[in-house]
N, C-alpha and C positions, 0 to 999 in steps of 0.2 A: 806152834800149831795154829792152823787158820781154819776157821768154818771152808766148809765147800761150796762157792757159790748157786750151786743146783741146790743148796736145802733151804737155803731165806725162805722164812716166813712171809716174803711179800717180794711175789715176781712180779717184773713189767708193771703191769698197770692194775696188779689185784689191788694195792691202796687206795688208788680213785676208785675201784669200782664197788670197795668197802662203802668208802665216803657217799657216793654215790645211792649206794641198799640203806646208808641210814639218811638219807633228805629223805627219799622218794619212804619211807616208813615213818619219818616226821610228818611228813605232808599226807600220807594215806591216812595215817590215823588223822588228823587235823580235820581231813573229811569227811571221814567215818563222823567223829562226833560233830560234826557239823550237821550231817544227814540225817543223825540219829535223834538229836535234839531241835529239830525241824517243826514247828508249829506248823500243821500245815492247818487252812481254812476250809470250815464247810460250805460244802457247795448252796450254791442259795437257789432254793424251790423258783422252778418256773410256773409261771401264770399260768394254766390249760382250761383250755373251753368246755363248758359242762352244759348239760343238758338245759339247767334251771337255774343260771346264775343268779348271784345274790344281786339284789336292784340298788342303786345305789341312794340313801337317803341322805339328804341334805341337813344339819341342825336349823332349824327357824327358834334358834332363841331369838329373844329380842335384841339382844346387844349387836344382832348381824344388819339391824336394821338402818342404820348411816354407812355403812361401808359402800365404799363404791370403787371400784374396777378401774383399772389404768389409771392411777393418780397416786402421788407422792403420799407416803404415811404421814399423819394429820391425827390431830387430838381427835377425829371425828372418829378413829380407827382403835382408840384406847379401850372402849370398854368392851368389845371383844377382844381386843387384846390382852387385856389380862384375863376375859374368860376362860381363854382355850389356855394362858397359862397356868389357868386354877385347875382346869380341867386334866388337863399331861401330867400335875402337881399330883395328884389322887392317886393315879394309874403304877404299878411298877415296870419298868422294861419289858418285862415278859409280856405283860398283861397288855401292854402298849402295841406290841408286837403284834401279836394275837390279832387283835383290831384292824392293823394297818390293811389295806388293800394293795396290793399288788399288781392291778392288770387297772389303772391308772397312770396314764403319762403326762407329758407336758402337753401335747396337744389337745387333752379334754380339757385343761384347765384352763387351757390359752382360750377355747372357741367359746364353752359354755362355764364362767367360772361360779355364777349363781346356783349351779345345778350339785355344785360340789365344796361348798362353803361347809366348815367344819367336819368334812370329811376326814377319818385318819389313813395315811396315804403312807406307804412303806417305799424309803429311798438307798438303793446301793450306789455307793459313785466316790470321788474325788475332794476334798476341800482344798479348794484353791484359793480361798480367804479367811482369815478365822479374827473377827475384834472382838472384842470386850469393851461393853461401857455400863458406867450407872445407869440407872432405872429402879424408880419408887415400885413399878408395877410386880416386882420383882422381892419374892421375902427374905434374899440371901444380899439385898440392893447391888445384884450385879446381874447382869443377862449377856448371853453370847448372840453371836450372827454367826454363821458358816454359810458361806457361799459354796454350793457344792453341783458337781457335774455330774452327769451319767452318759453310761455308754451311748443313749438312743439319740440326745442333741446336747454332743458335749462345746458348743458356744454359746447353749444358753443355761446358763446356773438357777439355782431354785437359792430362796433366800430363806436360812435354817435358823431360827431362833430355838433357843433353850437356856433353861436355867444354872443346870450341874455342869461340870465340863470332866471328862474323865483325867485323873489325876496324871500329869506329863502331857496333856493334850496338848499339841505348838502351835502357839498364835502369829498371827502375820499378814501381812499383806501377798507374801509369795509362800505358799504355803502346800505340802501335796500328799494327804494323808487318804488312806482309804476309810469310808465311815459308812455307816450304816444309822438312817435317821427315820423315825416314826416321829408322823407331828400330823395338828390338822391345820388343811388348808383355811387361811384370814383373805387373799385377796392377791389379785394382781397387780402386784406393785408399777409404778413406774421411778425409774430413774435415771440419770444421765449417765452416760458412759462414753467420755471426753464429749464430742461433739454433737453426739446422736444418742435419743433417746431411745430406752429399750423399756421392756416389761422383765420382769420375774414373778414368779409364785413364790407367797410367803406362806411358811409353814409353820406352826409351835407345835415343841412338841421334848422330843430328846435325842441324845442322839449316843452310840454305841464306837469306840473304839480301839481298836489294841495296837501295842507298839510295832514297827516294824511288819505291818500289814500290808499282800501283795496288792496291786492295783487290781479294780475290777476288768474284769475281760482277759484278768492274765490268768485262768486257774490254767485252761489247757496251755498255756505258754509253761507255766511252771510245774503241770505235771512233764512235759516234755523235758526240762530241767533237771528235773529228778528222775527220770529214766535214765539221760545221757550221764550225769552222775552217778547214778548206780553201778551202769555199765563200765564205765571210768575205773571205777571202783575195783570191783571187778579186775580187768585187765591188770590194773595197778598191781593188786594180791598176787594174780597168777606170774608174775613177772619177779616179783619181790622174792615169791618164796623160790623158782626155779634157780635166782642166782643166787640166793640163801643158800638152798641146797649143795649147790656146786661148790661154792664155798667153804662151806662146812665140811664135807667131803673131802675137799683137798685138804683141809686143818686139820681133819683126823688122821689122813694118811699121811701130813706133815710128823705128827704128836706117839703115831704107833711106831713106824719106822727109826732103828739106830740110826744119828748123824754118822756122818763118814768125814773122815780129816784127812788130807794130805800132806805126809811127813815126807820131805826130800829128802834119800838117799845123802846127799853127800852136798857140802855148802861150797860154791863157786870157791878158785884161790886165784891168786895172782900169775904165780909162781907157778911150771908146768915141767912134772921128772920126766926128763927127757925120751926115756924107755915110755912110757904112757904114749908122749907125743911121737914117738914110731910108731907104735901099736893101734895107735889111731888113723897115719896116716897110711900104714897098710890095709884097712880095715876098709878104706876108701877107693881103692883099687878094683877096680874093674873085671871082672869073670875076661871075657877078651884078651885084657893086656895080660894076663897071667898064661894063658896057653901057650905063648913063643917061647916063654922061657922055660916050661915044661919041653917044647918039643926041640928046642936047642940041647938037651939030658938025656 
């Protein structure tokens, strides 16, 4: 007794396209909880013009009183520098926050930097440089630098000191985290960058990170991301479950229905009784040749 070939459990190409319903169900779910455990970022408040904006007040402590504009940092530049590091030291993030102003760029600091000396200035952008070194000024004797970009002149960096660095923050020379830094403006720096000398704004202050943070200026990129993956998504499901279906379908009316066997009559011989092999070859005789010999009777 032999199965029937018409009853397999697995015609043509229904194996591949099993194998098939379960990647493309390994890989949707894979997505699914990709999409689902998605940090996404809040969106960060834009600056808007108000009737009776806030004026911007400069600190005249005294410690601001040797600093001077466009020149290398200099022992003359310590004792507000650890001011404003005393000062960021007191404050919590939140609180830090709060203070920052926001509708400050690099162009006010560049033209009028007197006017904005110990201002606290709120920064969204890139770090494309992060060292570490000692520092007495410092109660933890270590202080960070980040050199960091923004969307509005991203070839000129703002030079980011703080004290804490958030725990997995990556230092380096090539470096490209998104951060988020409140600090107040000490002074515009100058320093060499290979053969030509540039300025920066130096800020203290702190600075805000999380792992795996999208770039600034990408939220609408990455909501567009998570649309086309939603949709993805989507399509994937409807796809999955209609050849599920089909599938299953044919496996049930595979599993309801009696199998059917094919039993031969009779097994081939070698040997052929000679009465058969006339019976046969009369059998093969033609409606035509038989009429003559009827009409010869």
């Amino acid at each position: 007794m032999e199965p029937s070939p018409s009853r397999r459990l697995f015609r043509g190409s229904e194996l591949p396209r099993l194998l098939m319903l379960g990647t493309v169900m390994v890989v949707g779910w894979g997505l699914v909880w990709r999409f689902a455990n998605q940090r996404l970022q809040p969106a960060e408040p834009v600056a808007r013009a108000e009737p009776k904006p806030e004026p911007v007040v400069h600190d005249r402590a005294d410690e601001f009183e040797t600093v001077t504009d466009r020149t290398p940092m200099s022992f003359r530049d310590n004792a507000a520098y650890a001011y404003l590091l005393a000062k960021a030291r007191k404050l919590t993030p939140v609180e830090l926050a709060a203070q920052s102003r926001r509708d400050i760029l690099l162009t006010h600091l560049w033209e009028r930097p007197e006017l904005y000396r110990g201002v606290p200035i709120h920064l969204l952008g890139t770090a494309r440089r992060v060292l570490r070194f000692e520092s007495k000024l410092s109660k933890t004797g270590w202080l960070y630098e980040a050199w960091i970009v923004t969307p509005d002149v991203p070839k000129f960096p703002y030079s980011c000191v703080f004290e804490e660095a958030p725990e997995g923050f990556p230092l380096g020379a090539d470096v490209s985290e998104r951060v988020v830094f409140n600090g107040y403006f000490l002074k515009i720096m100058k320093y060499q960058a290979g053969d030509v000398a540039r300025g920066a704004p130096v800020l203290v202050g702190q600075l805000g990170w999380e792992p795996h943070a999208a770039p600034p200026g990408g939220a609408a990129p990455a909501a567009e991301s998570n649309r086309l993956l939603y949709w993805s998504l989507v399509v994937l499901g409807v796809m999955f479950l209609i050849s599920m279906g089909r599938w299953v379908f044919q496996l049930s009316r595979f599993l309801s229905s009696p199998r059917s066997t094919v039993i031969p009559a009779s097994h081939p011989a070698e040997d052929i009784v000679p009465g058969e092999l006339d019976a046969w070859v009369n059998s093969l005789v033609s409606p035509e040749e038989e009429e003559p010999e009827r009409d010869a009777t």
